[in-house]
N, C-alpha and C positions, 0 to 999 in steps of 0.2 A: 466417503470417498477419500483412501488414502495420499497425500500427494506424494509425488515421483521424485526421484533425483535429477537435481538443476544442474544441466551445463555450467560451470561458472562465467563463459565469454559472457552471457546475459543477465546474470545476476542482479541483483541490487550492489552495487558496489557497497564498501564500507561507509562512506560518509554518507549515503543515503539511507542505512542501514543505522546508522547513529544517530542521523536525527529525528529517526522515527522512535529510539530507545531501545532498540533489537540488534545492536552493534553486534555481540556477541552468538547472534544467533546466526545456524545454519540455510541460508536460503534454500525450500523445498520447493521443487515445480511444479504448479499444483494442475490436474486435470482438467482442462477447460480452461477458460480465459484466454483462449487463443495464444494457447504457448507465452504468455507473459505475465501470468500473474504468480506472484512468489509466496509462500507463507515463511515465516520468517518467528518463530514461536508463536507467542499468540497474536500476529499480528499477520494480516495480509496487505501486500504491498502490490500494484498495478502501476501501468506507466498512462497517463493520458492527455490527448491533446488540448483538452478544452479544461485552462485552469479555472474559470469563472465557471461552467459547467460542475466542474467536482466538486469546487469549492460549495456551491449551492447545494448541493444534492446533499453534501458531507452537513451541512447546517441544518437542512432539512431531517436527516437521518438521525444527528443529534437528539431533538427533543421528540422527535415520533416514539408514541408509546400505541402499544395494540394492546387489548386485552389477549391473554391466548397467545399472541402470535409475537416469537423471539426474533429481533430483529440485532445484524452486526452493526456494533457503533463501531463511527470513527475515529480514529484516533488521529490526535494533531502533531504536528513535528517538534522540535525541539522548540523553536521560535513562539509557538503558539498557530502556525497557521495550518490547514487542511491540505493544502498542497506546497509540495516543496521543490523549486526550483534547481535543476542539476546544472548547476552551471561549470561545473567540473566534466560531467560526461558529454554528452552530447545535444547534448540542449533536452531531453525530453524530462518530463514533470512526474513525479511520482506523489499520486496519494496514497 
């Protein structure tokens, strides 16, 4: 599935876009994720409310291995953490 071109009003802004390490990348809007989820080169970027929630999922998602079956890691933000608080935009969480 190709993704679309992003509005930029909803974008990942820059500094959330930097501390994932995709500063320089184009935010794409990808099909599904309920119009918010961004890919951003190889990374995909979601807004969500439950930081304990992602965060878990994202450690979880970490060390899961299938045989067979390719799973997306996460990747953590500049600081080292899974979720990264916008305290710049409007308060919501981006993992």
């Amino acid at each position: 599935m190709e993704p679309v071109a992003s509005p930029a009003v909803t974008a990942p802004p820059d500094h959330v876009r930097s501390a994932f390490g995709v500063a320089g990348e184009l935010p794409q809007l990808m099909a599904g994720g309920r119009g918010q989820t961004y890919r951003c080169g190889g990374v995909v970027l979601k807004p969500t409310t439950d930081a304990a929630e992602a965060s878990w999922l994202a450690g979880i998602f970490e060390q899961l291995w299938v045989p067979g079956v390719r799973i997306a890691r996460p990747v953590r933000s500049s600081d080292g953490r899974w979720v990264w608080i916008d305290l710049v935009g409007k308060g919501k969480r981006v993992r």
